[in-house]
C-alpha positions as a Markdown table, in Angstrom:
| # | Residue | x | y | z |
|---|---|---|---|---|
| 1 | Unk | -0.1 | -152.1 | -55.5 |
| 2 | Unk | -2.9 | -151.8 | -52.6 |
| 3 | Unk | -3.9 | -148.4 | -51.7 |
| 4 | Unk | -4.7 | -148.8 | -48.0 |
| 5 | Unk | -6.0 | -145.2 | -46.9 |
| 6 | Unk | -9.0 | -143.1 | -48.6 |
| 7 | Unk | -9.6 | -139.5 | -47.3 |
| 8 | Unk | -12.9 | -138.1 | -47.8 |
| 9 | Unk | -10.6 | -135.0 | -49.6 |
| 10 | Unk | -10.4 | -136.9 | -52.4 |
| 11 | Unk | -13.7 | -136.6 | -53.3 |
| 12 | Unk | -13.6 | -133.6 | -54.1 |
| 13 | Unk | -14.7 | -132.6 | -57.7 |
| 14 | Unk | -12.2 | -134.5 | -59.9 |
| 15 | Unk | -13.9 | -135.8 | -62.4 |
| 16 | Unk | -11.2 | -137.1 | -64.9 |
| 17 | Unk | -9.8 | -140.6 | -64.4 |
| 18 | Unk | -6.9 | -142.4 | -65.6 |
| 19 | Unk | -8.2 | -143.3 | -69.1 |
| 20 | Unk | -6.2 | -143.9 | -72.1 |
| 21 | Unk | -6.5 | -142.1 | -75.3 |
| 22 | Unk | -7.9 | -143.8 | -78.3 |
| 23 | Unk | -6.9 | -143.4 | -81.8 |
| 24 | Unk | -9.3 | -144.0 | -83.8 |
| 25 | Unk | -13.2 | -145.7 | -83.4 |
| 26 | Unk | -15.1 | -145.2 | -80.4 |
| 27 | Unk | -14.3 | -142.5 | -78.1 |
| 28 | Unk | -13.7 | -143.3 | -74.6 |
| 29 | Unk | -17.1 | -143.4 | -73.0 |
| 30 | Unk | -18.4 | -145.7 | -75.7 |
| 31 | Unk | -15.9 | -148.5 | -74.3 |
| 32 | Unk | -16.0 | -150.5 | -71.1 |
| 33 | Unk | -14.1 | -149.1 | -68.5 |
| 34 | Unk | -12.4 | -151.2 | -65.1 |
| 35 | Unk | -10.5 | -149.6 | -62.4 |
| 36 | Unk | -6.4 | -149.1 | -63.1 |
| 37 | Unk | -5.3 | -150.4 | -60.0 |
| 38 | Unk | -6.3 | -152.9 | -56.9 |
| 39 | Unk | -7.6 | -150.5 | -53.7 |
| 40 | Unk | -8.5 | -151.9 | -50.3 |
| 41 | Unk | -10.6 | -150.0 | -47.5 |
| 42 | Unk | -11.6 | -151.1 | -44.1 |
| 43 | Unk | -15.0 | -151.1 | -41.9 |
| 44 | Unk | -17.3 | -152.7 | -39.9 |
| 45 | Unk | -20.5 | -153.6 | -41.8 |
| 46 | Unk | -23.8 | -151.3 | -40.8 |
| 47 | Unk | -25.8 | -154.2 | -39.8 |
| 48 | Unk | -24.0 | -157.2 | -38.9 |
| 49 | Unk | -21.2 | -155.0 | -36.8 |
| 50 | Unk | -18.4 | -156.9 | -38.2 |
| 51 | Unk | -14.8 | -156.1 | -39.2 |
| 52 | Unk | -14.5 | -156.5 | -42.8 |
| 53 | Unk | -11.7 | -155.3 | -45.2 |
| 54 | Unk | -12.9 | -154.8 | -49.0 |
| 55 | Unk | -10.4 | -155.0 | -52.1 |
| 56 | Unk | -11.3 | -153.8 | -55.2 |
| 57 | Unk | -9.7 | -155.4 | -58.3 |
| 58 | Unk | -9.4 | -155.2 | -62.2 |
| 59 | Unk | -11.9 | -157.1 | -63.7 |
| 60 | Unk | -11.9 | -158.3 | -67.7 |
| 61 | Unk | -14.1 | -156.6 | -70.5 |
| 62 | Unk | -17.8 | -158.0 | -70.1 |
| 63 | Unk | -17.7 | -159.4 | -66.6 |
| 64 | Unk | -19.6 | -157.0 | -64.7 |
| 65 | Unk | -19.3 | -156.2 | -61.4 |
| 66 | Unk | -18.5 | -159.5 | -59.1 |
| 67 | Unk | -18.6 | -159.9 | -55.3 |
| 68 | Unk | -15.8 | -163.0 | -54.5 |
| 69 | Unk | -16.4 | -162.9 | -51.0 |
| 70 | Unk | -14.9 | -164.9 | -47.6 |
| 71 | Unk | -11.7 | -167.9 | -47.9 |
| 72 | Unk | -14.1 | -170.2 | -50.0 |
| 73 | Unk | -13.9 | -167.3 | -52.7 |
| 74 | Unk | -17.4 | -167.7 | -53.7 |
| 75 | Unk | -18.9 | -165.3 | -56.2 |
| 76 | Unk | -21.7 | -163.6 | -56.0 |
| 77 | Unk | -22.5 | -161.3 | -59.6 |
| 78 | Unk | -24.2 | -158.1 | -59.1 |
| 79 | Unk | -27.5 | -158.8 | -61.5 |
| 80 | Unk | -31.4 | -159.0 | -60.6 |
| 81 | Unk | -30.9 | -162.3 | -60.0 |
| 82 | Unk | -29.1 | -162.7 | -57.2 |
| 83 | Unk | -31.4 | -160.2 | -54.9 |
| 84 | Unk | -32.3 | -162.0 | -51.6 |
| 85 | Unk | -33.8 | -159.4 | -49.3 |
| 86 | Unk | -34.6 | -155.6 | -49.2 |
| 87 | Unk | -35.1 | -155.2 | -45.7 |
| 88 | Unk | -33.6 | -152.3 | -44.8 |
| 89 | Unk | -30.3 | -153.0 | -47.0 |
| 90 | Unk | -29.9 | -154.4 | -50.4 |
| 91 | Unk | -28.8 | -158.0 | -49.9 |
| 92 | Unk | -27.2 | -160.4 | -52.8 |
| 93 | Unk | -26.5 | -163.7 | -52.4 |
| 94 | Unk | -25.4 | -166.8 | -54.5 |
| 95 | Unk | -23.6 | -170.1 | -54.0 |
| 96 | Unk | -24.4 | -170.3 | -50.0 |
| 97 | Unk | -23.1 | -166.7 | -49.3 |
| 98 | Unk | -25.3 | -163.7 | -48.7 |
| 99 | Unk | -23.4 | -159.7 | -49.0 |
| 100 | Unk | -25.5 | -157.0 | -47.0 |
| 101 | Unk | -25.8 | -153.4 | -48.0 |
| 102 | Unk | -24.5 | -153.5 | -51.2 |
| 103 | Unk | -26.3 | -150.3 | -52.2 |
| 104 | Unk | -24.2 | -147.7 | -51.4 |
| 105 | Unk | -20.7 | -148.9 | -53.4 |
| 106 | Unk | -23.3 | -149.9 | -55.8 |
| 107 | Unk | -24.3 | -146.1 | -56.5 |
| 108 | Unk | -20.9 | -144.9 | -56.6 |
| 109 | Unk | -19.7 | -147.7 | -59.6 |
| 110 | Unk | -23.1 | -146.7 | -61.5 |
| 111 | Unk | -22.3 | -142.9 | -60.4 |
| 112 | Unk | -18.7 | -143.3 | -61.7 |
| 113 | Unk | -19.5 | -145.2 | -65.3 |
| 114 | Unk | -17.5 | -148.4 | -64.1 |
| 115 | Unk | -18.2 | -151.6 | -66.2 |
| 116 | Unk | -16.1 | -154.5 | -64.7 |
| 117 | Unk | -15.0 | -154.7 | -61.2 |
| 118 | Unk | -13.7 | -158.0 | -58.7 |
| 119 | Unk | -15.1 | -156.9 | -55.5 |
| 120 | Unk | -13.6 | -159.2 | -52.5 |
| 121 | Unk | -14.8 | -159.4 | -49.1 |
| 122 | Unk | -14.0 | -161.3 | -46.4 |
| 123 | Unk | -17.3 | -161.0 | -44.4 |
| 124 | Unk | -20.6 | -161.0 | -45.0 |
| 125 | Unk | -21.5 | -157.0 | -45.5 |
| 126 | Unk | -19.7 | -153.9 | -46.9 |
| 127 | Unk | -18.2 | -151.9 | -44.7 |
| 128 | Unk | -20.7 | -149.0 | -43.8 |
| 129 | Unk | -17.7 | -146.3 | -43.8 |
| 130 | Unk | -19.4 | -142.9 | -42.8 |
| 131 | Unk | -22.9 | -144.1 | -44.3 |
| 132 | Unk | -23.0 | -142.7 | -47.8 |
| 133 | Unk | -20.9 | -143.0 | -51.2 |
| 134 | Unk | -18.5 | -141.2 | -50.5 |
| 135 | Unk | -16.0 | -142.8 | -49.5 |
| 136 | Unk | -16.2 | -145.4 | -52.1 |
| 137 | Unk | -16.2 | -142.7 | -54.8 |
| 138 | Unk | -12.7 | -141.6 | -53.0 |
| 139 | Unk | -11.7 | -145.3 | -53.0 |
| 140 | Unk | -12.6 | -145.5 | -57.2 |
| 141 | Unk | -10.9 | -142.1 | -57.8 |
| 142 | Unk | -7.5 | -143.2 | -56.0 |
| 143 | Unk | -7.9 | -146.7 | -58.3 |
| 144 | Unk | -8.4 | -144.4 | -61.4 |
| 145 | Unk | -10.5 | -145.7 | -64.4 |
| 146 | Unk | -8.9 | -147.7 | -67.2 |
| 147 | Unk | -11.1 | -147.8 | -70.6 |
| 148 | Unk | -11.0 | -151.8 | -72.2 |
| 149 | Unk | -10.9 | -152.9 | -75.6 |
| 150 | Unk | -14.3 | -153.5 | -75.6 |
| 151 | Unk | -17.9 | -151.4 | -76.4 |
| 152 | Unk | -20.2 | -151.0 | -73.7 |
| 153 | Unk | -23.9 | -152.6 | -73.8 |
| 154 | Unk | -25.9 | -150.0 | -75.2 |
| 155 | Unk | -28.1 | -148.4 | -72.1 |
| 156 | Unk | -31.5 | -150.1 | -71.7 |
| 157 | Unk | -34.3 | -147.9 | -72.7 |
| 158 | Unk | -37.3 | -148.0 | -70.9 |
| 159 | Unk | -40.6 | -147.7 | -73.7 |
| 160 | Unk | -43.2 | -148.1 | -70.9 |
| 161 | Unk | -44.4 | -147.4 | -67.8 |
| 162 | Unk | -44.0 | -149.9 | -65.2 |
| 163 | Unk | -45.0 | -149.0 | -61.7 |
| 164 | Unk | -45.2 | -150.7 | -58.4 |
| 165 | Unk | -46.3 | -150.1 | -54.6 |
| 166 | Unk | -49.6 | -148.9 | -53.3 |
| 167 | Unk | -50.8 | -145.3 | -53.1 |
| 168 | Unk | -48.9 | -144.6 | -49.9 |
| 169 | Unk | -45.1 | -146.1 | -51.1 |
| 170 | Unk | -44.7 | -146.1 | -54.4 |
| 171 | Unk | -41.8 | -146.5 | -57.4 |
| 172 | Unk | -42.5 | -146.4 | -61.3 |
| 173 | Unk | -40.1 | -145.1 | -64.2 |
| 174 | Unk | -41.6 | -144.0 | -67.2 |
| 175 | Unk | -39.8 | -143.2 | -70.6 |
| 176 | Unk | -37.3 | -140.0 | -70.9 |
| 177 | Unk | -34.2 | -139.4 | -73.1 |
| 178 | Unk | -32.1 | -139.5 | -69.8 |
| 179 | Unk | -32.2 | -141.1 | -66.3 |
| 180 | Unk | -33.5 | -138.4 | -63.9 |
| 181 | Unk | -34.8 | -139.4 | -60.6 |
| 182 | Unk | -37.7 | -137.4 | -59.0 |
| 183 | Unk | -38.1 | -138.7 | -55.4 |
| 184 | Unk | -40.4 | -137.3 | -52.5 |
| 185 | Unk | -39.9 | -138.2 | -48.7 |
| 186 | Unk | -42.8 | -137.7 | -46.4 |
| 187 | Unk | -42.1 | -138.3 | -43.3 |
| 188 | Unk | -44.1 | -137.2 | -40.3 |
| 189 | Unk | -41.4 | -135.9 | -38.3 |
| 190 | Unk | -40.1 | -132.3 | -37.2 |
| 191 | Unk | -36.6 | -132.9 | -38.3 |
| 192 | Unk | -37.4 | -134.7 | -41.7 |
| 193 | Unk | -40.9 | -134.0 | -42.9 |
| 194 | Unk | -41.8 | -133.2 | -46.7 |
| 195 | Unk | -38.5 | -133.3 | -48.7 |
| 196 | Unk | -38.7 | -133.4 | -52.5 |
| 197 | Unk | -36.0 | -133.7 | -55.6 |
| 198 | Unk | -35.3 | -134.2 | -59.0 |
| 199 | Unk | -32.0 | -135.3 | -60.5 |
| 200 | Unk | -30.9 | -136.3 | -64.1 |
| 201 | Unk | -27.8 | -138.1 | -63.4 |
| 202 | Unk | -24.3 | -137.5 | -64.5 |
| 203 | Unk | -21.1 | -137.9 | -62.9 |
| 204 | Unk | -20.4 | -134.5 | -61.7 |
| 205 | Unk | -24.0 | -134.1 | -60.0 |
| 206 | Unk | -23.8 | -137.5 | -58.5 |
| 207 | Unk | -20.0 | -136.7 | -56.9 |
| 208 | Unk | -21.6 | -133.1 | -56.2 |
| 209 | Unk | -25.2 | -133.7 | -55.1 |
| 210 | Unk | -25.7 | -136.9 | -54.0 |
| 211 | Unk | -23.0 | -139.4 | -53.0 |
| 212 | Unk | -21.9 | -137.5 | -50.0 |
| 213 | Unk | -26.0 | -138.2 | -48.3 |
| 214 | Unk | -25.8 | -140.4 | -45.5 |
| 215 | Unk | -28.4 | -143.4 | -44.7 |
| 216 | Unk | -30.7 | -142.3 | -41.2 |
| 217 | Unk | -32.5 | -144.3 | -38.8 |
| 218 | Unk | -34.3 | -143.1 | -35.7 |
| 219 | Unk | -33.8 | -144.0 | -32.3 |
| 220 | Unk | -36.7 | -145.3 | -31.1 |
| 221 | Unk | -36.3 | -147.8 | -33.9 |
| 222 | Unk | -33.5 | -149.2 | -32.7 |
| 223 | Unk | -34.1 | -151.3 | -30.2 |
| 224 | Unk | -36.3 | -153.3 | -32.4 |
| 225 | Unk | -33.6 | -153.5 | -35.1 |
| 226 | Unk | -31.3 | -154.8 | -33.1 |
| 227 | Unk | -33.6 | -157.5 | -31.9 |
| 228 | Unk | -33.8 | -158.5 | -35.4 |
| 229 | Unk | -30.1 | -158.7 | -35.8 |
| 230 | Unk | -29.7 | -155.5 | -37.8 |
| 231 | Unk | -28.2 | -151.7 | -37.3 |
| 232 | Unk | -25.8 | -153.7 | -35.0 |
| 233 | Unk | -22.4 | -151.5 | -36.3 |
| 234 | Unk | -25.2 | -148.7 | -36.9 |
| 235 | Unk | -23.5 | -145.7 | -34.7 |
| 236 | Unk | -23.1 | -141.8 | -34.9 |
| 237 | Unk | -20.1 | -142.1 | -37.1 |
| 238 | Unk | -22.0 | -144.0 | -40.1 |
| 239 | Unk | -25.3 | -142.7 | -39.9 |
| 240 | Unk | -27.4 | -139.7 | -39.6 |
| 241 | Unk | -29.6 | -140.3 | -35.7 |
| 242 | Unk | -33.0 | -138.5 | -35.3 |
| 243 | Unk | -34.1 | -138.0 | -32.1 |
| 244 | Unk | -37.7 | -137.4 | -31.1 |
| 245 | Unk | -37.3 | -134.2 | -32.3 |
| 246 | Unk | -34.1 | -133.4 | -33.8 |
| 247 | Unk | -30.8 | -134.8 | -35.2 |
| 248 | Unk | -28.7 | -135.6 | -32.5 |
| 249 | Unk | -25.0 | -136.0 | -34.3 |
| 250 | Unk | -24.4 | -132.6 | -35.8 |
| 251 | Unk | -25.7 | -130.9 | -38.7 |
| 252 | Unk | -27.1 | -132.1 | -41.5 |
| 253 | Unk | -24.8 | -132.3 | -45.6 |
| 254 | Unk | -27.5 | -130.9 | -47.2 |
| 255 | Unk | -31.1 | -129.4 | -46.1 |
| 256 | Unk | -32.5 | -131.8 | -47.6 |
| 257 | Unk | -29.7 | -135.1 | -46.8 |
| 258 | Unk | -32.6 | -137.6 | -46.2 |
| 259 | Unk | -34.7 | -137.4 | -50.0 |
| 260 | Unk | -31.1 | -137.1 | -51.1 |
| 261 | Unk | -29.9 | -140.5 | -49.9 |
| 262 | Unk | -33.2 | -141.8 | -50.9 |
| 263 | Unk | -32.4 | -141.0 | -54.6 |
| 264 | Unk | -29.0 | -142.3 | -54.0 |
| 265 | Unk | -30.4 | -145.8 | -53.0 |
| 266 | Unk | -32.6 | -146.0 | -56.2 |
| 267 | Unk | -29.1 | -145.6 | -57.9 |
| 268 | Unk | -28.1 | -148.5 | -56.9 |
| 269 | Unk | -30.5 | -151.1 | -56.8 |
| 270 | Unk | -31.0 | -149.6 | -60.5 |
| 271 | Unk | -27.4 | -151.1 | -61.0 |
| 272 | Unk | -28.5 | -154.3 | -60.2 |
| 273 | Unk | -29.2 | -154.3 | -64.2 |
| 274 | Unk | -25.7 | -154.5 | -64.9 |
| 275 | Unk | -25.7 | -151.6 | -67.5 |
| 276 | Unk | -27.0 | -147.6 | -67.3 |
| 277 | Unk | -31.0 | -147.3 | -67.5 |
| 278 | Unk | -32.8 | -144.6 | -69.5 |
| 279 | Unk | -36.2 | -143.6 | -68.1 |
| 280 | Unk | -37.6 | -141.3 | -65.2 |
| 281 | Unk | -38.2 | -142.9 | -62.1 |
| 282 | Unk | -40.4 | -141.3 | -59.6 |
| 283 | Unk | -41.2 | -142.2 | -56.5 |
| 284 | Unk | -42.9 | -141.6 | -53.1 |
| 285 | Unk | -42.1 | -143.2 | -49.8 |
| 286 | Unk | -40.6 | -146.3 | -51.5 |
| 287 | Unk | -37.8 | -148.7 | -50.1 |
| 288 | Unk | -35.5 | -150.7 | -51.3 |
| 289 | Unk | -38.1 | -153.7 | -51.4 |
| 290 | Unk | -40.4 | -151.7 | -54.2 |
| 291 | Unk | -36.9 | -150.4 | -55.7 |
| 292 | Unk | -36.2 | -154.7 | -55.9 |
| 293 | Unk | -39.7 | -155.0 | -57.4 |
| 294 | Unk | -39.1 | -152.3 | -59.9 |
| 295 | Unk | -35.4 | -153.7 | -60.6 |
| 296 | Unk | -37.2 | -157.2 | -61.7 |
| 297 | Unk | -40.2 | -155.7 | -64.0 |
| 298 | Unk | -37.8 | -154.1 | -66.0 |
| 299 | Unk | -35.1 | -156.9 | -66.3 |
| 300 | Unk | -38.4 | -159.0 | -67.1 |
| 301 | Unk | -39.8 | -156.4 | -70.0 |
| 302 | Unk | -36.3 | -155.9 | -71.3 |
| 303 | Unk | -36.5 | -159.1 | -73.0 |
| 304 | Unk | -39.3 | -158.9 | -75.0 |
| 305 | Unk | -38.4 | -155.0 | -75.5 |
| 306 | Unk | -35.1 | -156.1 | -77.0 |
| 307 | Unk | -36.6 | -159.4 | -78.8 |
| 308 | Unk | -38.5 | -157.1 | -80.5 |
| 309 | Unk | -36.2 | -154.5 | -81.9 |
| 310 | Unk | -34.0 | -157.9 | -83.0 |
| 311 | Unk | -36.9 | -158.8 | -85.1 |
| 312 | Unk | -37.8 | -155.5 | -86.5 |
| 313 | Unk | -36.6 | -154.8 | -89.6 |
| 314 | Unk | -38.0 | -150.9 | -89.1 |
| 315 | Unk | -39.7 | -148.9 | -86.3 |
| 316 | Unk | -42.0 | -145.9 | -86.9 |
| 317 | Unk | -39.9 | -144.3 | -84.0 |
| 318 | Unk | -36.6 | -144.8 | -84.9 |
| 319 | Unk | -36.6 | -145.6 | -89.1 |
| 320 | Unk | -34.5 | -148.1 | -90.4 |
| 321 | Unk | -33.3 | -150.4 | -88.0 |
| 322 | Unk | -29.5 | -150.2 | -88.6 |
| 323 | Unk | -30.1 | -146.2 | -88.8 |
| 324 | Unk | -31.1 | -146.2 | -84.8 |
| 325 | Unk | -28.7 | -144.2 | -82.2 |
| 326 | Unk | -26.8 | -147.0 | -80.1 |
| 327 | Unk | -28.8 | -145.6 | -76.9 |
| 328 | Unk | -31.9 | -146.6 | -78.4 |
| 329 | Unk | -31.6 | -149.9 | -80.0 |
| 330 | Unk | -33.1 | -151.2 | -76.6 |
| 331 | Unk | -36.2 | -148.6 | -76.8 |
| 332 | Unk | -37.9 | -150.4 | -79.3 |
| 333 | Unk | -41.5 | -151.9 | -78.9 |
């Protein structure tokens, strides 16, 4: 059964999903989880301008999140490899197909604790919808989350920190017992200007704080995007417009919207890992090119992180090996 109309009511803080109760072993969170039913929404993509329609699917324990997109039905998984470009959008590609802007449904599946999801398009970018998560956490809510037979990847640690950019734009994420995301925006503008936040994610603050921020672009930039063949769907509708000096469709979500939707976009490039991240990223200024750049350092370290915990009997941190917390089996040296 397709559910062919999201409204943005549904997000509003409803925080259980359709998950079934287990018996005995692990409790609910520690298991995979997919989405109970198929869901479909509809949109024209923020940079290319075309219609696209966007089904959500089931998907088996230990897939991930997959992208089958156009009548070829070519798949495209959501992991570090697959990044192709970070200009201006988060672009995946595989197999001859490319899938723009991929960031903001990203967020929402990370925000919402989904495993394994069969994403198909038929076009080439997600449909922008009003330009935040919103709608897609609406669209997962109405699909309702189903827990799998399976445990879920332990969360990967981070036990160093790594750090890109220059001193003017700038991402690193250091260690922490939880993912918080500390972001400042300084923009020399009258309507944006210095904007500052911290976050440690859960579900409720991501529903609540952050998935309702809306990507922005400024007008005089547009001209140029559109020579380049981007912002082509961009409109008042699905993004926030600044003017020379002020917003010019309506009122801002929040005071601070823009360093909002800035930590949302780390929150889903970060899901390009294909499990949750512990660590505290901070950033300044940074797009989702350094966010790309981070995204790769760590899938690179993890390795040897994890290589090393597998051949570790004992860790001065952590004691006995088989002793470790699940959480931190990846957190080794």
């Amino acid at each position: 059964m397709l559910t062919r109309s999201v409204s943005e009511g549904m997000l509003a803080p409803r925080l259980l999903f359709l998950t079934p109760r287990v018996a005995e072993g692990p409790s609910p969170m520690e298991l995979q989880h997919s989405i109970g039913k198929s869901v479909v929404c509809e949109g024209v993509g923020l940079h290319t301008g075309a219609a696209v329609t966007m089904t959500l699917h089931p998907a088996p324990a230990d897939r991930g999140v997959m992208f089958r997109v156009g009548a070829e039905r070519r798949r495209v998984p959501v992991r570090p490899e697959s990044l192709v470009n970070g200009h201006y959008a988060t672009t995946l590609g595989r197999n001859g197909v490319q899938i723009q802007t991929v960031e903001h449904f990203l967020a929402a599946v990370r925000g919402l604790a989904i495993d394994n999801l069969l994403v198909e398009l038929d076009g080439p970018e997600l449909p922008a919808m009003d330009g935040s998560a919103a709608p897609f956490v609406a669209l997962l809510y109405a699909a309702g989350r189903a827990a799998q037979p399976a445990r879920r990847r332990p969360a990967l640690s981070v036990v160093e920190t790594i750090r890109v950019g220059d001193e003017a734009r700038w991402v690193q994420i250091s260690p922490s017992p939880d993912l918080r995301i500390s972001y400042t925006l300084d923009l020399d503008h009258p309507a944006v200007g210095v904007q500052a936040a911290s976050i440690v994610l859960t579900e409720e603050r991501f529903v609540r704080e952050l998935a309702s921020a809306r990507t922005y672009g400024f007008l005089k930039d547009l001209e140029l995007l559109r020579q380049q063949g981007l912002a082509l769907g961009g409109s008042l509708e699905n993004a926030v417009v600044v003017g020379q000096e002020r917003i010019l469709n309506g009122t801002l979500r929040f005071r601070d919207e823009f360093v909002r939707h800035k930590i949302l976009d780390v929150i889903g490039d970060l899901a390009l890992l294909g499990r949750p991240v512990v660590g505290h990223v901070v950033a300044r200024n940074a797009g989702h090119a350094l966010n790309h750049q981070l995204v790769r350092e760590i899938a690179r370290r993890a390795y040897r992180w994890e290589a090393n915990l597998d051949h570790a009997p004992s860790h001065p941190r952590l004691g006995r090996r088989q002793e470790a917390p699940a959480r931190s089996r990846a957190a080794a040296r």
